[in-house]
Structures are given as structure tokens and as C-alpha cells.
LODO-967542 format. One record per atom (N, C-alpha, C): x, y, z. Coordinates in steps of 0.1 Angstrom, whole numbers, plus 5000, padded with zeros to 4 digits. Layout:
N
XYZ
...
% end
This chain:
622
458722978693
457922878699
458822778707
459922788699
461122688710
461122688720
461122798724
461622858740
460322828748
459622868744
458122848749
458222688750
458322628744
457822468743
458522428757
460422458754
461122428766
460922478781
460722608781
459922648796
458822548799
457422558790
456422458794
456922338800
458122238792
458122088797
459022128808
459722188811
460622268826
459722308835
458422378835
457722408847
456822288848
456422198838
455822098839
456022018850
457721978847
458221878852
458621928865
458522038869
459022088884
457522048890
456722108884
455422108892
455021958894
455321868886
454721718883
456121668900
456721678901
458121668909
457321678923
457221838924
456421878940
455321808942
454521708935
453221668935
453721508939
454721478938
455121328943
455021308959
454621198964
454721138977
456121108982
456321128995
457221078997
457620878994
456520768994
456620698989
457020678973
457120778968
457420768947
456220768944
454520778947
453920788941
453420898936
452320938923
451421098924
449921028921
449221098932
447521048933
447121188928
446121198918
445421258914
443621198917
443121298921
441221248920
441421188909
440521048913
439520998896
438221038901
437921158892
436521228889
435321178889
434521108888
433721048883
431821098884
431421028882
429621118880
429321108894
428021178902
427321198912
427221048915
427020958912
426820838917
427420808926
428620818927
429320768939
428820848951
429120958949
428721048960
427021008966
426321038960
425020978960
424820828971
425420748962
425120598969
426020608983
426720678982
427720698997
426920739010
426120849004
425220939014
423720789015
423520729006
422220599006
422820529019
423920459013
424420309020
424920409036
425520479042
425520549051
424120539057
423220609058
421920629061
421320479063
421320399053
420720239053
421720179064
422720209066
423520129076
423520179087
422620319088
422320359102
423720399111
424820429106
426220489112
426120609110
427120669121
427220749127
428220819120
427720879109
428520999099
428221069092
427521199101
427321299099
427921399092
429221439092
429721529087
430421449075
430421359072
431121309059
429421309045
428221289054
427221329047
427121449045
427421569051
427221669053
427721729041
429221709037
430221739028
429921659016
429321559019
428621509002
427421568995
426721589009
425321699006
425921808998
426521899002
427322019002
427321998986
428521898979
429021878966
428021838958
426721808961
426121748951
425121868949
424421988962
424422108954
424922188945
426222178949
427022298940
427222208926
426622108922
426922018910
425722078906
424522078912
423222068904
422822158896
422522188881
421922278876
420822348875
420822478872
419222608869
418422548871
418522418862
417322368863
416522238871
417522228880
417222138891
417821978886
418421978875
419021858869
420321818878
421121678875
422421648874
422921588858
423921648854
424621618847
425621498847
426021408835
427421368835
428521418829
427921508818
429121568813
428521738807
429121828809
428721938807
427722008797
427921928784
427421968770
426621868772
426121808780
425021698782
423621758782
422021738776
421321868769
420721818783
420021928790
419521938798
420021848812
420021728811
420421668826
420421488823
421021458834
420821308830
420021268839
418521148832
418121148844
418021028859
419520958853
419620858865
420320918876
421421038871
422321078881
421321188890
420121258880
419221348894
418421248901
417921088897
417421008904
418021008918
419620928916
420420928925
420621028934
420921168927
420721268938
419721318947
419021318939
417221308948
417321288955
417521138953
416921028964
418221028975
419521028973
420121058985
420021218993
420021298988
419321428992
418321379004
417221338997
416121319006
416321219018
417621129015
417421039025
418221099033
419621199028
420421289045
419821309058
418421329050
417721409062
417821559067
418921579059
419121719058
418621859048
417821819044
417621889031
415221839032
414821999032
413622009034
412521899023
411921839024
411221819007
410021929003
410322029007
409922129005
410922228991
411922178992
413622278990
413122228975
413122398970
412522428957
413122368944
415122368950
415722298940
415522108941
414922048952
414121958950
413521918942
412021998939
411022028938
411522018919
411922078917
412822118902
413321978901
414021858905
414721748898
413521648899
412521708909
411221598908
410521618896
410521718890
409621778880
410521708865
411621738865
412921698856
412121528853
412421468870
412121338866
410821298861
409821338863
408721308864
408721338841
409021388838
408921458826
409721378817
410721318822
411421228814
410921048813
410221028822
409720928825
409620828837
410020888846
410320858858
411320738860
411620628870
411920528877
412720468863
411420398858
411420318841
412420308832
412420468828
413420498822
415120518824
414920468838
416420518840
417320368839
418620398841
419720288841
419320208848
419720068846
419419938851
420219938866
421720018867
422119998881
421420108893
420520178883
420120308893
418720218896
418220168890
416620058896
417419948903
418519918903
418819848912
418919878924
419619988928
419820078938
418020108945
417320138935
415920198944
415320068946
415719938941
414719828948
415219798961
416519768961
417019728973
416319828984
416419958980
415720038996
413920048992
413119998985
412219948979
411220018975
411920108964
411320228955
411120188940
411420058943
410919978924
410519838929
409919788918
409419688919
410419568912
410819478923
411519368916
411519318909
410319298902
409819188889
410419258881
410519388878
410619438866
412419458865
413019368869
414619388868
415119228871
415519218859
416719138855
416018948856
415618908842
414518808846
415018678841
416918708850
417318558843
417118458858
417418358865
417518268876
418618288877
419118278894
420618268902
421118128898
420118068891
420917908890
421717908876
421718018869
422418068857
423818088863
424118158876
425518088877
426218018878
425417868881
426117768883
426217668870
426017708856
426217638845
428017688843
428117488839
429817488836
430417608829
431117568826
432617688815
432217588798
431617448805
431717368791
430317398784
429517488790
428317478780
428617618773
427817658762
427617758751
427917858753
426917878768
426818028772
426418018792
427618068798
427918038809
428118208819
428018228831
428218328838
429818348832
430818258831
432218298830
432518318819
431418358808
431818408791
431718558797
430818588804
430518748809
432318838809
432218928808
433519018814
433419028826
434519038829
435119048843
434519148853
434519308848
433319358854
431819338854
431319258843
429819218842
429819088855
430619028858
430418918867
430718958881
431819098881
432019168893
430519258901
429419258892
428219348897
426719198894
427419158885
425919078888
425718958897
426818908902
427118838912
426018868927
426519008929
425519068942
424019098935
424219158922
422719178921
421819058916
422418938914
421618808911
421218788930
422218768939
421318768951
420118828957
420418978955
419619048958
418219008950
418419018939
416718988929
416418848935
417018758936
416618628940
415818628954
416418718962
415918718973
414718828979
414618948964
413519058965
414019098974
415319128978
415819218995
415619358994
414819369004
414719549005
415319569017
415919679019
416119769036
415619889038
415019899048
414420049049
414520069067
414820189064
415020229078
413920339085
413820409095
413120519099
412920629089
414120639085
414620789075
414020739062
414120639054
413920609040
412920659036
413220749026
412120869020
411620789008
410120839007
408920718999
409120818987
409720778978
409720858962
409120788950
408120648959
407520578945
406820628936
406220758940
405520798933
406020878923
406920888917
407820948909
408020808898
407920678901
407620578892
406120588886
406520528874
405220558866
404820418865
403520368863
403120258857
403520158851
403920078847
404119968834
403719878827
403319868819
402619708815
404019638821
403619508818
404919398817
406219398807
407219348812
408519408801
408619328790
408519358780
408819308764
410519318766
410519198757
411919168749
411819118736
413219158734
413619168714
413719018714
413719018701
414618858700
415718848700
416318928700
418218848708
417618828723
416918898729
416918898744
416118728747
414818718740
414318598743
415418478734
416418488722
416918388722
417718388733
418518458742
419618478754
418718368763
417418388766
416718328778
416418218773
416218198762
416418058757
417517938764
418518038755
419917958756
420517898773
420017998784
420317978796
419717928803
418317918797
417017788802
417417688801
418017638786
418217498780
419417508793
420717528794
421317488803
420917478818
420117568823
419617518839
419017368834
417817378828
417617248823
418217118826
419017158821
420017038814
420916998832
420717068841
421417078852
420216988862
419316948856
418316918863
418516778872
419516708872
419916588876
421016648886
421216728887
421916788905
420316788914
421016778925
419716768933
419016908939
417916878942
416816998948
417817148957
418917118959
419317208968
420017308961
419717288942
420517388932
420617518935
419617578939
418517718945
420017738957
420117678964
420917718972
422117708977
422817598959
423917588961
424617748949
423217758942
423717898933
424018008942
423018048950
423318158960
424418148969
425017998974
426318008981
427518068971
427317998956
428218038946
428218208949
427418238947
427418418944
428218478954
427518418967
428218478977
429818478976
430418308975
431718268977
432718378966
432118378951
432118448945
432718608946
431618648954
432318818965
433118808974
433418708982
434118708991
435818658987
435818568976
436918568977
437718638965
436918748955
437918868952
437718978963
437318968974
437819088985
438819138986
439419238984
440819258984
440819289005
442219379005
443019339016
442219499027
441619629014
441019679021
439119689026
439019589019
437719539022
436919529010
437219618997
436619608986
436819518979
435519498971
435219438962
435619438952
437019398944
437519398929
437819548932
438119628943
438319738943
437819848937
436219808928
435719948930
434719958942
433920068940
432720148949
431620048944
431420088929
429919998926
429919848929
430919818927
430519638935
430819638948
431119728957
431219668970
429919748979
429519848965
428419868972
427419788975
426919728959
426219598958
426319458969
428019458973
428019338978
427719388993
427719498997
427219489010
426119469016
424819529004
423619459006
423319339005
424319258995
423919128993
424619019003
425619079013
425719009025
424319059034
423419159036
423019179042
421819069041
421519059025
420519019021
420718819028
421518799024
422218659029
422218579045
422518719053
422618689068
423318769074
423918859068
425318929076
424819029082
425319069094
424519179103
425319349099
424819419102
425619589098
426619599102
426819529113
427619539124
428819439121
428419339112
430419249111
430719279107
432419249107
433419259109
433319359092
433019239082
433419209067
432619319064
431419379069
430719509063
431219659067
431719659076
432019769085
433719799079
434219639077
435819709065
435819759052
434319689046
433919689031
433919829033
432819909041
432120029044
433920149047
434520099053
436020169059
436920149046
436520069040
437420119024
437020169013
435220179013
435020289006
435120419007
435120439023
435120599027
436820649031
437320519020
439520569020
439620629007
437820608997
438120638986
438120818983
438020858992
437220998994
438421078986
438421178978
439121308975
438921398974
439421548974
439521648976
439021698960
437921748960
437821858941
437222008947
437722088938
437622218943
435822248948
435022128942
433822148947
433322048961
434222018966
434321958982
434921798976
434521728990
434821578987
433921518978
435121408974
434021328961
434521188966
433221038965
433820958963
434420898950
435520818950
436320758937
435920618934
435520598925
434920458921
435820368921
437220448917
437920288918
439620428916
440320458932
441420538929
442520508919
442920598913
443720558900
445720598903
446220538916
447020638921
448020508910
448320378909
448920308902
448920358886
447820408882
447720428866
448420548866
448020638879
449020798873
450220778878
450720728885
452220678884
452620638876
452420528870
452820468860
453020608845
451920648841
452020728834
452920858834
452920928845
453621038849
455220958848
455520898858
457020838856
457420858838
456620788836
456820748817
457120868815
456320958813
455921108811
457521208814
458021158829
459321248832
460121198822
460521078822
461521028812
461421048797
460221018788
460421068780
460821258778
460321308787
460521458786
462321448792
462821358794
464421378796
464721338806
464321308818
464521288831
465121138831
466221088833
466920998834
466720868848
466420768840
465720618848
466820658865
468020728867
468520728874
468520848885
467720938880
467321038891
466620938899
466721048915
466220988928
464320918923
463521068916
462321088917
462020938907
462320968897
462120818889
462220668898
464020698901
463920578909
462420538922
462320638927
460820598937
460020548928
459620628916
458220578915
458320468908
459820408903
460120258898
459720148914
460620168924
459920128937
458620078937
457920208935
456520208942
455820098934
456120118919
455520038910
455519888912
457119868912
457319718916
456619648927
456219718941
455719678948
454219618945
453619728933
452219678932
452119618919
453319528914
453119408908
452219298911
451519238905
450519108908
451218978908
451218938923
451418798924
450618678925
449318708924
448618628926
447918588911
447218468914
446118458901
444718538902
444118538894
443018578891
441918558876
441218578879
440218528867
440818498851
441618598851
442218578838
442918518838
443818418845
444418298843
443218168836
442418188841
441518088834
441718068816
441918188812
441818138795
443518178790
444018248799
445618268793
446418208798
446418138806
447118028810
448518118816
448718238816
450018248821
450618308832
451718328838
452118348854
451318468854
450918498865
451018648868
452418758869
451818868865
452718978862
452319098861
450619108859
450119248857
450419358865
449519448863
449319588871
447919598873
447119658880
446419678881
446019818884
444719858884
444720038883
444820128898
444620038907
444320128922
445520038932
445720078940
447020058953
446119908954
444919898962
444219778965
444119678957
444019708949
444319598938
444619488937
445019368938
446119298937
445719138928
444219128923
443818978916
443619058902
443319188903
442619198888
442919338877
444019238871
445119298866
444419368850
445019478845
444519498826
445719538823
445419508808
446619508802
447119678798
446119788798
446319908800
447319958812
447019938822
448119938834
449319878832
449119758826
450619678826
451119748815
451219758808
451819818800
452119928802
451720038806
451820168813
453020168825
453120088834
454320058841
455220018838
455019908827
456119858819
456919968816
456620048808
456920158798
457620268813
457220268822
458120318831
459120288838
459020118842
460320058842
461020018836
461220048819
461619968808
463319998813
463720148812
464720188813
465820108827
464820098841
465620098849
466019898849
464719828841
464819718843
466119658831
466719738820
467719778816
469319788821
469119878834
469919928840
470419828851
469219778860
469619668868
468819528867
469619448867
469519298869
468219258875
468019388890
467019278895
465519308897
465719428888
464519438881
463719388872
464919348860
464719268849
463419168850
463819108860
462518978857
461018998861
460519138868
459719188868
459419248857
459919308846
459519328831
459219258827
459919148827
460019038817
458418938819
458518938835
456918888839
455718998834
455819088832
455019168828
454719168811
456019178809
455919128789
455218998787
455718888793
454818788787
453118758793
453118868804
451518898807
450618908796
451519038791
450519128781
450419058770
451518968763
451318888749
450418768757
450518778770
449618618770
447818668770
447618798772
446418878773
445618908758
446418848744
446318838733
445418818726
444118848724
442918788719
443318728704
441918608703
442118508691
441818618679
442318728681
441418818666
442718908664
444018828674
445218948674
445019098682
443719148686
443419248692
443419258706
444019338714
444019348732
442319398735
442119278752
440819338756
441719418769
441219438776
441419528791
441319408802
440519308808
440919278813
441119128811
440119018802
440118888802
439918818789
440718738781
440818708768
439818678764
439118678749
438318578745
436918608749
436618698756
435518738762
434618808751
434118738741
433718768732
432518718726
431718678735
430218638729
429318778724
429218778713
428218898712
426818848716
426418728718
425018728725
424518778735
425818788741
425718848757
425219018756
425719068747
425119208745
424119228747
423019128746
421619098751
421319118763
422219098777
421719088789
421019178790
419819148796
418919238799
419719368811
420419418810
421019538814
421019598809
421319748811
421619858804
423019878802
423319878793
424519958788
425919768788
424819698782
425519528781
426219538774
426019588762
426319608748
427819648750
428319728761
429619798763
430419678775
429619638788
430019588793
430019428801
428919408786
429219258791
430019128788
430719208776
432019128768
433519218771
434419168770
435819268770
436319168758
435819228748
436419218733
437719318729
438419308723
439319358718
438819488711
439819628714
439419758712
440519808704
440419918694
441619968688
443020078699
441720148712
442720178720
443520088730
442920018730
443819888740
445219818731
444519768719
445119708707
446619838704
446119938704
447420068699
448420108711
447620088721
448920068729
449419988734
449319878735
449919778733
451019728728
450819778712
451619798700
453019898703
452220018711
453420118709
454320068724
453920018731
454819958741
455719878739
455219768730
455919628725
456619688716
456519788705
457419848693
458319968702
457620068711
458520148715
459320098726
459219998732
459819898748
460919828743
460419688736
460919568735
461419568720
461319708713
461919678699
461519578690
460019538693
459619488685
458819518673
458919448658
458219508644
456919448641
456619498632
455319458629
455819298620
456919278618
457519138619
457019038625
457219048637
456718978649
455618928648
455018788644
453818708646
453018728650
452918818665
452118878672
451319018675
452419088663
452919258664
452119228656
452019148643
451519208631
450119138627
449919018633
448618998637
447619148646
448219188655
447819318662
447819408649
448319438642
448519568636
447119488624
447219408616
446119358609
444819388614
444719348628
443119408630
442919518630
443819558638
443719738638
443619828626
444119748617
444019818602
442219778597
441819648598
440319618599
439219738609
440019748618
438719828629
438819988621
440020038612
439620148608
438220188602
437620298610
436120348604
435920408589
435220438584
435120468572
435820618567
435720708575
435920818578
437520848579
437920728583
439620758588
440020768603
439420718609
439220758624
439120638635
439420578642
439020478654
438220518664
437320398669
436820408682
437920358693
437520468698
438120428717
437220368727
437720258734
436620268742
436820308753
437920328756
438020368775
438520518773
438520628761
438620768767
437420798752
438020938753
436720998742
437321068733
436920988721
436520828721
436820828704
436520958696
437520908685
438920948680
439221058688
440121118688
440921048695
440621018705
441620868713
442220728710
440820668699
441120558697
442120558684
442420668677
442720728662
444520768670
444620828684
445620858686
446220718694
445920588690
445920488699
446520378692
445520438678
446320348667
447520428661
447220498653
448620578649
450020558654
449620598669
450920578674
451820458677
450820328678
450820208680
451520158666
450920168655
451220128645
452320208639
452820328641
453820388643
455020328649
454720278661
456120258669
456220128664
455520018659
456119868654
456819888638
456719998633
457420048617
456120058612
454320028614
454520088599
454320218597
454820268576
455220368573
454420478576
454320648575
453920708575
452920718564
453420648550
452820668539
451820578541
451320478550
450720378546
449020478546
448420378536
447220478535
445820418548
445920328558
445620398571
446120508578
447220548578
447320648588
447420758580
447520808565
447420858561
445720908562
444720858561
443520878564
443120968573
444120848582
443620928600
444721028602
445321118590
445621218594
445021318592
444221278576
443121398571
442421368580
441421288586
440521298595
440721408609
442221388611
442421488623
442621618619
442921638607
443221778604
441821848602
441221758595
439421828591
438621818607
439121768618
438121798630
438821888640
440421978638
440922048644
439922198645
439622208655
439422368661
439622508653
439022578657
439422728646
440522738656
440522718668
441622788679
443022708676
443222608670
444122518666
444122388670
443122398684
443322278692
442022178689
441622048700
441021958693
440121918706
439221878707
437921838716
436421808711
436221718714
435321578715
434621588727
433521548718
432121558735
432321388739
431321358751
431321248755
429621178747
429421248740
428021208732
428821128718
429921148716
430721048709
430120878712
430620848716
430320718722
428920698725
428020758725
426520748726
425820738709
426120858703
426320818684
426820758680
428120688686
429120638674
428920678661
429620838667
430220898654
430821068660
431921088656
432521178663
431621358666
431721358673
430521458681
431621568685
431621698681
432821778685
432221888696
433321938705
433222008714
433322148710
432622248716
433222408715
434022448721
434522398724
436422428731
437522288727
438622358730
439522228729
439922178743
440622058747
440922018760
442421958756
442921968770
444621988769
445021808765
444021748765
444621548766
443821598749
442921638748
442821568731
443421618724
444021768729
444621858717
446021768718
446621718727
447521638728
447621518724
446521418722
446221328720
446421288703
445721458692
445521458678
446521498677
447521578681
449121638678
450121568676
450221468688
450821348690
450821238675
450021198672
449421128660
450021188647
449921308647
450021408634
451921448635
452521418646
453821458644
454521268641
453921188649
453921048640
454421038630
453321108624
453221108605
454221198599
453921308602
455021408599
456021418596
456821418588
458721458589
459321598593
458221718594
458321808597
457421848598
457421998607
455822028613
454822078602
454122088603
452722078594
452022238595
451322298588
450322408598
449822358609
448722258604
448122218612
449122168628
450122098627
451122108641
451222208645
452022308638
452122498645
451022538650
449822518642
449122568651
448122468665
448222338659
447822268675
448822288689
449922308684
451022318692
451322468698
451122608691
450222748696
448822718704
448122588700
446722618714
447222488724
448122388724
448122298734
448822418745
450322508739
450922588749
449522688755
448822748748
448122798755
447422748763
447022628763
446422568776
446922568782
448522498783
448922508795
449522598801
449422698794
449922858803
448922948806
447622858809
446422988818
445523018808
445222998794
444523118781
443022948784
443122848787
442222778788
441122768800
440022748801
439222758813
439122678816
437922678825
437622578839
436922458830
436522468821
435522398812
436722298808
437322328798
438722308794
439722158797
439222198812
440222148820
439722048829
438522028828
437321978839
436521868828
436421878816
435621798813
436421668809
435721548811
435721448808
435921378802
437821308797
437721258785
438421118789
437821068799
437920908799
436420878797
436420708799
435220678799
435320528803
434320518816
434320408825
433620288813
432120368815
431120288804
430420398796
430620358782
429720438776
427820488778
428220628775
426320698779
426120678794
427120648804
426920648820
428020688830
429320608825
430420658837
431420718827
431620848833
432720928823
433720998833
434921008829
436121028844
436921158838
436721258846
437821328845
439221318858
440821278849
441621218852
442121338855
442121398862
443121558870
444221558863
445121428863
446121388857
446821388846
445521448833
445821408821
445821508814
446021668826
446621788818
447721788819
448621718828
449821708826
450621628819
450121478820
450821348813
451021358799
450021328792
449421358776
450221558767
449821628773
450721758774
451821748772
452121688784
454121678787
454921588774
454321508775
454621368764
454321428748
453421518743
453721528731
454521648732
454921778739
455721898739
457121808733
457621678743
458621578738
459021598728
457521488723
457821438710
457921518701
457821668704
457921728692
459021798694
459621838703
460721878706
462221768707
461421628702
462521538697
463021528684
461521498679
462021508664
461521648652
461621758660
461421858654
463021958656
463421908667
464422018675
463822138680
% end
């Protein structure tokens, strides 16, 4: 198996090499569900431009996605279909103009929807999407006031408790509802009838205490004068406009700049300025190539796979002083954050982040920073004038510290559980950026494997204390940004590994039985994305090359020497990566944007994850 292990991280690292830019970077697709593609082919058509053949090629991709049964999927083992993403396809299908409403596979996702419950039942950003071109009914979406933006930071519960992405989407869609904006053009295909009826919307009691709480403060606002109404809506607007980044997007993904383009439209802005037509020219920079045609990318991840891959050569042996390293140290440095952004508000400290996409540049997480860190650790080492670019980056990430010792992703403190309430779908995940055990474990292993820091450290061992609290009953962690327990389990281990603690300690000892009793008959290890929908580990019928990597990695942690269970995860990781794994394998989905909705497969992360535990076990195994 030696030899084998060493050929693997040798062809690895040649192939990872040829895939570099000549700038030092490597872009891989971020995968993501039909939505994008979908709303690309919508907002095109509603904007009435002249792009035919970029519709053409989306049309194309979202057949060859569609299933037997006339469904869309988000993830493969997904039972029968999901039905906001065949909403979305439907409805941009029909609006190409290319495609019959006659066309039998049509006919099949109308039947799908109609059976699940039509319009009603689907995600709160997909009824957002069909009111704006006005295939739902406004009232029945989102029944707080736009004057809820404009309450201070100093009352209870304020738009700026929200997370950073919850404030990045409801910004445009508080305009839009306020304003009941529809667009419709010549083409806009009438699919109301596919909505079903409804009484009026009931809410729980978290939901009417939430509307309580944000009453009493408009209320209480009542002594500003009559023009609140329209000093809220200027907020929203000023709001989008000034996280615009430099290529026209919105906080740099697809879904808010989708949103915000209607909500300039809705506002006053014509199709035709300047600010819509760049917005629109940098979502269609998002485009990438997958063996099933073009896809759009919600938010390109060419910063996160650099950072990772760099890390990735070096630990597999490649020295901070080869040419290829040195670029993608370059490249990185350049997309350091100089500026402020929202999260200076509660951490008070310089900027220094990273951020996940090239565009990037206000809205940093501590996942990315850390991740570049860890790839310039070596060279900022080596020379002087690097150094203070780490060093800005190190006191980022401790300043990113939640009051509970635990890392969020992007903004401290963001921790009201009332807010779970918002009347949105899928709040519960992203309407707070609370502290996670995979955010928290790597963090740890950066600070313990980087800066040589112990669980000594005030800070280290505060972090390691929660993390030892969030362990599940079972032995196991949630992840929240990949899938999802197998990740969050390989997030902590390693984390609490690299700051000293023992092997013996009886958390990780747990979560090593736990990984040995969910390993594969094939030796390897995979996790559905219905994980995160149960919260509770949901296993796959195959293994995938990032989780068998992901549980290996963890288990040689612990280990003093290899284990069965190592021999044999380490016989099926090589077999993945020498061809014996499928398309399935290799394709499914083991990030996760928002749980039960956006799930990413990172092209990227049959090499990264792979390469990095072959290492680790060929470090301390020999």
C-alpha cells in the first residue's frame, strides 16, 4: 500500500500543478442546485436582452438534469424530486420561449407540482421569485413592515441582529413586498394555476411573539416624522448599493444581486442603467463549464480553492519555496481585505480577512481566512514582508470569537434565537450566524497547527470547551457548512487534536467509535445530504472521496498506528482515486450552502481533502 499511497499523492500533485493559472490561482465550478441556472434564464427574459444562446445552453443543462419523472432534484438520493427546484425549472423553461407547453416532460413537472401542493408549499425564496413576475400573491409573503429596518442596534431586536446573509436578501425583498412589484413582459408564461388556494397564513407563537417584538419598536419610533415609510425604503436601497462590489454584485453572490436588481427596478431604475446592466454582466462572469453544459455559480469559489489546494501541496511536501506555491501565496495576498465591513461593527478589529470569491472584498469569514492563512503560514515565516499580512489575518480570526468561545462564519454574536422565527423558510439555518463545531474545529486546527498555539491559551481552550459541549449524544458533531456529521466530527477531532488534546480524551475517543460503526462494507464513508434535514446521520450507498477522507483523517488523529478500520478506509479512499469510483461518487454533494435547499458540489474536494489525509498518513505512519 506504500507505494500505492506515494504514486497517488505524486500523480495528484502533478495533475493539481497543470490545473494552476498562470496568475497562481486553481478555479474549480461551485456546483450548485438548478436555481441559479433557472433564475438566469427568468431575469434574462424579464430584462428583455438580447441572449439567446446563453439561454439556449441553460435550457439545454436543465433538461439533461431533469428526471423520468419529470422532477428536479437537489441531491441525488433525494426521493422523488424537489419541489421548488422543478418550480423554478418550469417556470424558466416556459418563460425561454423555447420549449413547447405542450413538451410532455413539461407536462410531467406540472403534474409533480400540482401533487405536492403547488406554489404554497414551496421555499419562501422560490414565492419570492414567482411574485415579482406575478404568479403569487403578495400578501401571503413575509408580513413584517420595511420600517423594521430602520429600528436602532440599541433596541432588543433590530434588522442588524439578523446574519449577514439574512440581511444580504431581505434588504431587496423587504422593497419588493412593500412595493407589491411585479414585471411582466410579452413572454411571461401564466402558471397561476398551478397555485392552489389558501385560507390566510397562521402563525406559531414564536412567530406572533417575533411580530410582537418588532411592532413594539416601530411603535416606539413613532415620534420621527410621517416620511418613516420612505426613509425605510431609501435605507434598503442605500443598503444594496453600497455592499456592491467592484463587479457589479451584490455581496458577490447570484441570489442577492438577483433580488437587488428587481428591487432597483422596483425603486426607479430603468433596465437599461448603467448599475443593472453591470449587476446583470457579473452575474453572467459567473458561468462555468460541468460536463452537463454551462452552469451559473452562486457565489465562485476560486479564493477558497486556492487557498485550500496551496495548503494541500505543502502539506503533501511541496516546499513554501517552489515557483507554483509562491504564485498562489501572490494571488492570495492580493485578495486580502482592506476594507471594513459589517463585521467590524461587533469585533471591533482591523481588517484582515479572506473572503470566498475573487470579487469579494467587504465580506470576509473566518473559514476562508483561516484557510489562506494556513497557506501562507510557511512563506510569511520565510519572508519579512509577508509577515504582517498573517499577522492581520491572525488577529481577524481571534477577533471573529464568539461570547460562547465558538467561531461563526461570518459576524460575531449573531445569536438571537428569536430570530429563527422569521417568517422565512429555512430561518432557523440562516437567520443567525451562531457558532458551529465545524467553523469552531477549524479554527482550532489552524491556531494549534499555524501559530503553535495549546489548548492553554485563554482562547484555544475556551474554543475547545464548547466544542466538547456541542458533542451529540452518539459521539458525533454537526457540521453546518458540508455534510454534515461526518464533517462536523472531522472538524472537531482534528481541531481539538492539533491544540493537544489527548487521543485518550473520552470525546474523541467516542467520535472514533462513532466513525468506525458508520464506515462502509467497501471500507469507505458517505453521508446523504438528508443529514441535515433529520439531524441525525443519514448514510449513503456509496462512499465519496471528501468524506472517506474527511472520517480517515480523524481516525489517524487518534491512532498511534493504523487501525483495520484505517487499512481498510485507506484501500477504498485509493480506490477512488484511481478510477474503481463512479460518477455518483464523485458528483454528489457534500458542502452545504443552507440546509434542505442549497447543497454544492466543490469539483475541488476530490483532490484537496484526498491529498491531505494520503499525507497525514504517510507522515505519521511512514
Amino acid at each position: 500500500m506504500k507505494k500505492n499511497i506515494e504514486k497517488t499523492i505524486r500523480n495528484m500533485k502533478q495533475h493539481l500543478l497543470q490545473m494552476q493559472s498562470a496568475e497562481g490561482s486553481w478555479s474549480f465550478c461551485f456546483e450548485n442546485s438548478v436555481m441559479t441556472d433557472a433564475y438566469m434564464i427568468i431575469l434574462l427574459r424579464s430584462l428583455e436582452t438580447d441572449e439567446n444562446e446563453l439561454i439556449v445552453r441553460l435550457v439545454d443543462r436543465l433538461w439533461k438534469l431533469q428526471t423520468g419523472e419529470g422532477t428536479w432534484k437537489l441531491f441525488e438520493d433525494e426521493k422523488e424530486g424537489n419541489l421548488s427546484s422543478t418550480i423554478e425549472a418550469y417556470f424558466a423553461l416556459r418563460y425561454s420561449g423555447m420549449v413547447s407547453e405542450e413538451d410532455k416532460r413539461l407536462l410531467r413537472a406540472e403534474q409533480f407540482i400540482e401533487r405536492k401542493g403547488g406554489f404554497h408549499k414551496a421555499h419562501s425564496i422560490t414565492k419570492f421569485m414567482l411574485a415579482v413576475h406575478g404568479q403569487f400573491d403578495w400578501k401571503h409573503l413575509l408580513p413584517i413592515p420595511i420600517e423594521f429596518l430602520l429600528l436602532p442596534k440599541t433596541f432588543p431586536l433590530n434588522f442588524w441582529d439578523l446574519s449577514s446573509y439574512a440581511r444580504g436578501h431581505l434588504a431587496p425583498m423587504m422593497l419588493l413586498k412593500d412595493q407589491r412589484f411585479t414585471i411582466r413582459t410579452s413572454n411571461t408564461p401564466y402558471i397561476q394555476n398551478l397555485s392552489r388556494p389558501v385560507d390566510e397564513m397562521r402563525y406559531n407563537d414564536r412567530e406572533l411573539r417575533l411580530f410582537s417584538k418588532i411592532n413594539e419598536g416601530i411603535q416606539a419610533l413613532a415620534s420621527i416624522p410621517s416620511h418613516l415609510h420612505q426613509q425605510a425604503r431609501q435605507f434598503a436601497l442605500e443598503y444594496m448599493l453600497q455592499r456592491t462590489e467592484r463587479d457589479g454584485t451584490y455581496l458577490s453572490y447570484f441570489s442577492t444581486t438577483f433580488y437587488m436588481i428587481y428591487a432597483l427596478l422596483a425603486t426607479g431604475y430603468k433596465k437599461t442603467d448603467s448599475i443593472i446592466v453591470k449587476a446583470l454582466h457579473g452575474l453572467k462572469e459567473m458561468a462555468c463549464e460541468t460536463k452537463k453544459g454551462i452552469h451559473i455559480q452562486n457565489s465562485p469559489s476560486t479564493v477558497w480553492d486556492t487557498a485550500l489546494i496551496s495548503y494541500a501541496l505543502q502539506e503533501a511536501g511541496m516546499d513554501a519555496g517552489e515557483a507554483s506555491i509562491e504564485k498562489s501565496v501572490d494571488y492570495l495576498l492580493k485578495k486580502q481585505h482592506f476594507k471594513y465591513g459589517d463585521w467590524a461593527y461587533e469585533s471591533g478589529v482591523m481588517p484582515g480577512g479572506w473572503g470566498f470569491s475573487e470579487s469579494n472584498s467587504i465580506h470576509p469569514d473566518v473559514d476562508d481566512t483561516t484557510a489562506a492563512l494556513r497557506a501562507i503560514t510557511y512563506s510569511a515565516a520565510d519572508k519579512p514582508s509577508i509577515r504582517p499580512s498573517w499577522d492581520r489575518g491572525v488577529e481577524w480570526t481571534f477577533g471573529l470569537q464568539n461570547r460562547d468561545g465558538g467561531w461563526p462564519a461570518f459576524e460575531k454574536n449573531k445569536t438571537k434565537t428569536i430570530l429563527t422565527s422569521f417568517p422565512m423558510d429555512g430561518a432557523e439555518a440562516a437567520a443567525i450566524d451562531p457558532s458551529t463545531p465545524d467553523l469552531t474545529g477549524r479554527a482550532l486546527e489552524f491556531l494549534g497547527g499555524r501559530t503553535g498555539l495549546s489548548k492553554d491559551h485563554p482562547k484555544v481552550k475556551k474554543g475547545v470547551e464548547w466544542l466538547k459541549l456541542m458533542q451529540q449524544d452518539d459521539g458525533s458533531w454537526y457540521g453546518r457548512w458540508g455534510v454534515c456529521y461526518i464533517y462536523g466530527t472531522w472538524a472537531a477531532v482534528t481541531g481539538m487534536n492539533a491544540v493537544g488534546v489527548l487521543p485518550s480524551d473520552k470525546h474523541l475517543q467516542r467520535a472514533k467509535v462513532w466513525l468506525e460503526s458508520i464506515q462502509q462494507k467497501d471500507g469507505g464513508w458517505g453521508e446523504s445530504c438528508y443529514s441535515d434535514q433529520e439531524k441525525t446521520f443519514v448514510p449513503l450507498p456509496f462512499s465519496t472521496p471528501s468524506q472517506t477522507a474527511w472520517a480517515l483523517e480523524s481516525l489517524i488523529c487518534i491512532e498511534d498506528k493504523p487501525t483495520p478500520a484505517i487499512d481498510l478506509g485507506m484501500m477504498a479512499l485509493l480506490g477512488l482515486m484511481n478510477g474503481t469510483a463512479g460518477d455518483n461518487a464523485k458528483t454528489y454533494p457534500t458542502g452545504v450552502g443552507l440546509p434542505g435547499t442549497f447543497y454544492i458540489h466543490y469539483h475541488s474536494y476530490q483532490w484537496i481533502w484526498p491529498l491531505i489525509t494520503l499525507s497525514r498518513y504517510k507522515e505519521k505512519y511512514g
